[in-house]
C-alpha atoms as one frame of an Amber mdcrd trajectory, in Angstrom:
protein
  22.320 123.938  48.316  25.431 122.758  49.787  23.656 120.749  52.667  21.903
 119.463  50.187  24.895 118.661  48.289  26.061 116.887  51.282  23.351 115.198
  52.234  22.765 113.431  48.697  26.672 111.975  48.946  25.857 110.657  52.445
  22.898 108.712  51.364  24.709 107.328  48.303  27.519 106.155  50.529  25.291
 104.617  53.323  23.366 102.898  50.464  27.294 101.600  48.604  27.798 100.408
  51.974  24.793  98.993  52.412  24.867  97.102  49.303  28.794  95.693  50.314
  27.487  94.613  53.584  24.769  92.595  51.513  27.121  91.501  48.986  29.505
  90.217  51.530  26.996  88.313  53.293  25.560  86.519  50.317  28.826  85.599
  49.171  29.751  84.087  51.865  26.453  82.094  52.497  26.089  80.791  48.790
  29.676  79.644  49.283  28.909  77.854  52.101  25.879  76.368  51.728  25.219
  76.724  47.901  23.148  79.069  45.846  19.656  77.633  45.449  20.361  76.451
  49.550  20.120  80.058  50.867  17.100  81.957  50.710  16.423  86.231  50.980
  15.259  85.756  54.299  18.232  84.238  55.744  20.756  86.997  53.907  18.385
  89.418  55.399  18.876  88.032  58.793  22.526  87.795  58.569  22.935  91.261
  57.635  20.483  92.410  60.489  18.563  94.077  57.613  14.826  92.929  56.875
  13.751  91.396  53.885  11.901  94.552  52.633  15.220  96.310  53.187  17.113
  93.598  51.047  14.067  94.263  48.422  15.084  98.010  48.242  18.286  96.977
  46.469  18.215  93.832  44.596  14.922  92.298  42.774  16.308  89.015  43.752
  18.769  87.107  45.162  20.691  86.467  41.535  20.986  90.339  41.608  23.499
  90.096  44.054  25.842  88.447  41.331  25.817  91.046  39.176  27.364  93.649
  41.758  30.960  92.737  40.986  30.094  93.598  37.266  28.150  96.741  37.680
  31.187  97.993  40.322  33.620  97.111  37.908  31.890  98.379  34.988  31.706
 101.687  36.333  35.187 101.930  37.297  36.830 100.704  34.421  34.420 103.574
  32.205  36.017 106.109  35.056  39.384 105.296  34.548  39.945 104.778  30.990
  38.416 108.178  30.425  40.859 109.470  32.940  43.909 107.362  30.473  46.487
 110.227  28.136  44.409 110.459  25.032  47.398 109.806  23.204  48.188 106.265
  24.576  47.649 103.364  22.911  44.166 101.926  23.510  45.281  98.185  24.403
  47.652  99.409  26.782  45.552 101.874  28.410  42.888  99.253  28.909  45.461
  97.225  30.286  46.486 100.040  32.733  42.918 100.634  33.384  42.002  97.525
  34.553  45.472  96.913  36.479  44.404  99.994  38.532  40.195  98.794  39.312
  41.454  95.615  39.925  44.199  96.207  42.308  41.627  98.178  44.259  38.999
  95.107  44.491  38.396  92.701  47.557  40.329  89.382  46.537  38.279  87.478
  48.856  34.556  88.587  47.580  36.010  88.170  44.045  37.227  84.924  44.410
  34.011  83.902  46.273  31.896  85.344  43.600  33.775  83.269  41.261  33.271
  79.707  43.436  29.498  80.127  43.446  29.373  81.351  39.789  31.422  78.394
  38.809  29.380  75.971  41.124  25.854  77.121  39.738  25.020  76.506  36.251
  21.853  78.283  36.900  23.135  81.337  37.070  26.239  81.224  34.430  24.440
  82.999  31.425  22.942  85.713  33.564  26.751  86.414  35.154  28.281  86.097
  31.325  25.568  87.771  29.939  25.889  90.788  32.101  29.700  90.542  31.700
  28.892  91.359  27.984  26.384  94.314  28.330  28.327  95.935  30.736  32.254
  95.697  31.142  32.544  94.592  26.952  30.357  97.333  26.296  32.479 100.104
  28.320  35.488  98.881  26.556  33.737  98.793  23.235  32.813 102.308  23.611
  36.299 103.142  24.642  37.815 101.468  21.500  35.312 103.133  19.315  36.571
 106.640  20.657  40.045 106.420  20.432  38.964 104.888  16.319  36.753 107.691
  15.945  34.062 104.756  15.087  31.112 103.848  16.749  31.291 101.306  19.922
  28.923  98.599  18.214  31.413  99.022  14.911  33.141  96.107  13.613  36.402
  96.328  14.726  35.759  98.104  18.756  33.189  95.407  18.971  35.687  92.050
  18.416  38.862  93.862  20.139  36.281  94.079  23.084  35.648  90.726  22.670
  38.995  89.400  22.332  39.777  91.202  25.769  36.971  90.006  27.238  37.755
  86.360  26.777  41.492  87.283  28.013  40.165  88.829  30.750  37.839  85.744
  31.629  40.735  83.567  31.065  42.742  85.028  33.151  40.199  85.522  36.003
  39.961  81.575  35.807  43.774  80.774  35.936  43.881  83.573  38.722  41.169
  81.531  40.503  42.961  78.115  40.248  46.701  78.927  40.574  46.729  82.512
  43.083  48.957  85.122  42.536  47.621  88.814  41.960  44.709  88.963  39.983
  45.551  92.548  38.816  48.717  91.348  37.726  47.939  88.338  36.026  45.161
  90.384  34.110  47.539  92.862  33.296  50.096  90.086  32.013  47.828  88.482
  29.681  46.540  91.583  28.294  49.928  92.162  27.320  49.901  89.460  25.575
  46.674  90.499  23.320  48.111  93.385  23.042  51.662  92.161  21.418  49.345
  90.230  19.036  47.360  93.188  18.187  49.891  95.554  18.036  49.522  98.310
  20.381  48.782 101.053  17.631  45.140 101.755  15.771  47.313 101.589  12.506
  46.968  97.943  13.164  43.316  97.465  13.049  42.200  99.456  10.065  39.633
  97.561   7.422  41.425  94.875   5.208  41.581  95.181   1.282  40.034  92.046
   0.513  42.057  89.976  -2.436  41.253  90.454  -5.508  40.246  87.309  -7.291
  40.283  86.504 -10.834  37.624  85.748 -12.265  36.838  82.281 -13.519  38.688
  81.580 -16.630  40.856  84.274 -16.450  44.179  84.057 -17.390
């Protein structure tokens, strides 16, 4: 059972490898050359991998885009459920994200960006995954720490609202340098001094009451 044990993490690791290697290589040729320039065969080629090997882990070539979400995704989920249950959510998504960030490649990341930024084409796809996957993990995390569910009202827009911080700062990041994880974490702060870092914050409103017409 053990060896079996063992031999299961080695093939997942070979096969996170694998897909960096491929990731790498994309990167770099979309960057170069642009997106619809480079074809599977020639990513294949560079990585010394066949096609039918590239096949085995993306459906296509706009697949390899959506790595630096799913990678991301995951360990953002990881961490925040690792964050003192007690801690404010804003700042422990902040601290979250300071921590998966700070342990990403700044090069593929700021590659990934250039040929996302250069290729309409594949813009909604990127975004679109942005929003199933990292909004959703941080909906879901919200929700928990409201006791509500993650598509409720109030999880759902403070995921949204760090979402487009995030992006924001991601783009800023991108034209002026610095430390990504630290200008994330800065303008998270940000949100979250305009939130307020407490739930009390973001109950449901009492709507106004209105008079009714002719009232007095």
């Amino acid at each position: 059972m053990e060896d079996q044990s063992l031999a299961v993490q080695m093939r997942a690791r070979r096969s996170e490898m694998m897909l960096g290697t491929l990731e790498g290589v994309a990167l770099r040729l979309f960057e170069e050359r642009g997106f619809a320039s480079v074809t599977v065969d020639e990513i294949a080629a560079e990585a010394q991998i066949s096609a039918r090997t590239f096949y085995r882990y993306f459906p296509a070539k706009e697949d390899v885009l959506q790595v630096v979400t799913d990678r991301r995704s995951e360990a953002l989920a990881n961490t925040l459920a690792a964050r003192p249950a007690d801690e404010p959510p804003l700042q422990s998504l902040r601290q979250a994200l300071e921590a998966v960030l700070s342990a990403e490649d700044p090069v593929v990341v700021r590659r990934w960006i250039a040929v996302v930024q250069a290729t309409p084409s594949v813009l909604k796809a990127v975004v679109g995954g942005i929003q199933l996957k990292s909004q959703r993990v941080m909906a879901d995390f919200f929700g928990s720490r409201l006791s509500l569910p993650g598509d409720a009202l109030v999880p759902t827009m403070l995921a949204a609202a760090a979402g487009g911080v995030i992006m924001a700062a991601h783009t800023r990041w991108f034209f002026v340098g610095g430390d990504l994880a630290a200008t994330v974490s800065e303008s998270l702060e940000v949100l979250e001094t305009g939130f307020g870092s407490g739930p009390q914050h973001w109950g449901p409103s009492t709507p106004p009451t209105t008079a009714p017409p002719g009232a007095s």
